[in-house]
C-alpha positions as CSV (number, residue, x, y, z in Angstrom):
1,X,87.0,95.3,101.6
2,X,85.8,95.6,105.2
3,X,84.0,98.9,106.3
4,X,85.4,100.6,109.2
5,X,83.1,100.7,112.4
6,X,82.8,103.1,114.6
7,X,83.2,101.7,117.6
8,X,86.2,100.1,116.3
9,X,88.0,103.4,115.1
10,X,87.1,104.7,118.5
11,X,88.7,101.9,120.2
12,X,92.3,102.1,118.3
13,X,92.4,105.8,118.9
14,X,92.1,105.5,122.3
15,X,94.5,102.8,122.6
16,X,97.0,105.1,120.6
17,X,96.6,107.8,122.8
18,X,96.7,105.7,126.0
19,X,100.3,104.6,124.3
20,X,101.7,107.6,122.9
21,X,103.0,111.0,125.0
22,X,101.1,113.8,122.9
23,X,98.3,112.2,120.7
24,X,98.8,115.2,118.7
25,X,101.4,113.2,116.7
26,X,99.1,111.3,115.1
27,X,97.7,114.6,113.6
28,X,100.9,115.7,111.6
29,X,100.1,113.4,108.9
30,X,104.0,111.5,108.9
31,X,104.3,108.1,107.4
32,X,106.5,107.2,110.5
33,X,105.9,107.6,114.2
34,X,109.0,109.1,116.1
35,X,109.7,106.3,118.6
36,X,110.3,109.2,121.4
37,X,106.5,109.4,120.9
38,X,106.0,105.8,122.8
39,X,104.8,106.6,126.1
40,X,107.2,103.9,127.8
41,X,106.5,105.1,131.3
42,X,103.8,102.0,131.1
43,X,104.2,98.5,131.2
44,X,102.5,98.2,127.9
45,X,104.2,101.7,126.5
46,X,107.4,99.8,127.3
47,X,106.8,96.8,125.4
48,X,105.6,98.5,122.6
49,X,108.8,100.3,122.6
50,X,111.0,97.6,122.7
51,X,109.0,96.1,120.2
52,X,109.1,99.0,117.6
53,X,113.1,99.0,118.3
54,X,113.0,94.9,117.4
55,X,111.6,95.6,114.2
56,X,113.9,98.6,113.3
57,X,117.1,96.0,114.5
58,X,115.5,93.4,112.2
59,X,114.6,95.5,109.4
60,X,118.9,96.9,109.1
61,X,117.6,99.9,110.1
62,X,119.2,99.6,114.2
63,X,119.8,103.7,114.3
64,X,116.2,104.6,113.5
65,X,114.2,106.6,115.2
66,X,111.1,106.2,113.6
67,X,108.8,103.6,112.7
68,X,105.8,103.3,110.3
69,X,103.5,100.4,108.6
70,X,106.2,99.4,106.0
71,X,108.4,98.7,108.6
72,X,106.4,96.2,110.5
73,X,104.8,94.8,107.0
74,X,107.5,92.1,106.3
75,X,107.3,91.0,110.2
76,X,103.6,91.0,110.0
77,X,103.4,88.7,106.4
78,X,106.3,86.7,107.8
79,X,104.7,86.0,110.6
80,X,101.0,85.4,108.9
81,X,102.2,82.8,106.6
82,X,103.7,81.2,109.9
83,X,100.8,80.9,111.4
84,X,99.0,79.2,108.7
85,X,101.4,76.7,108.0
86,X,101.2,75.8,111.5
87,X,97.1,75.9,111.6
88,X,97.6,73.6,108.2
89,X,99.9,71.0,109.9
C-alpha cells in the first residue's frame, strides 16, 4: 500500500475546493457528493458536472443527485482493463 504524501493531499484538496461551491461539503463526512455542490460556473466545474451526470445515466441511476466512489468504480475498472488490453496489443 502506498503512503499518502503531503504535498499530494494538499494538491487534491485544493483541486476540490477550486471545483466545488462550499468546500465545507467535504467536511460532513457523506459517502456521496450532492452534484449541486459542482461549481459549474467553470469550464472545468462544468465538465466535471456533466461528467458526474454521465456516470449516474450509465449507472441506471439518471434521477440522482448525488454521486460517490461506488458510482464511478465500475467506469473506472471498466475503463482500466481497457486500457491494458490496448497497451498489451
Amino acid at each position: 500500500m502506498a503512503a499518502i504524501r503531503g504535498p499530494e493531499l494538499i494538491a487534491a484538496v485544493r483541486w476540490a475546493c477550486q471545483h466545488l461551491k462550499d468546500p465545507a461539503v467535504l467536511a460532513q463526512g457523506s459517502a456521496a457528493l450532492p452534484l449541486g455542490a459542482i461549481d459549474d460556473t467553470t469550464e472545468s466545474g462544468a465538465r466535471i458536472l456533466a461528467a458526474a451526470r454521465h456516470v449516474s445515466r450509465r449507472s441506471g441511476k439518471p434521477e440522482s443527485t448525488t454521486i460517490s466512489a461506488e458510482d464511478v468504480a465500475i467506469p473506472a475498472k471498466i475503463l482500466a482493463s481497457w486500457n491494458s488490453m490496448a497497451t498489451a496489443s
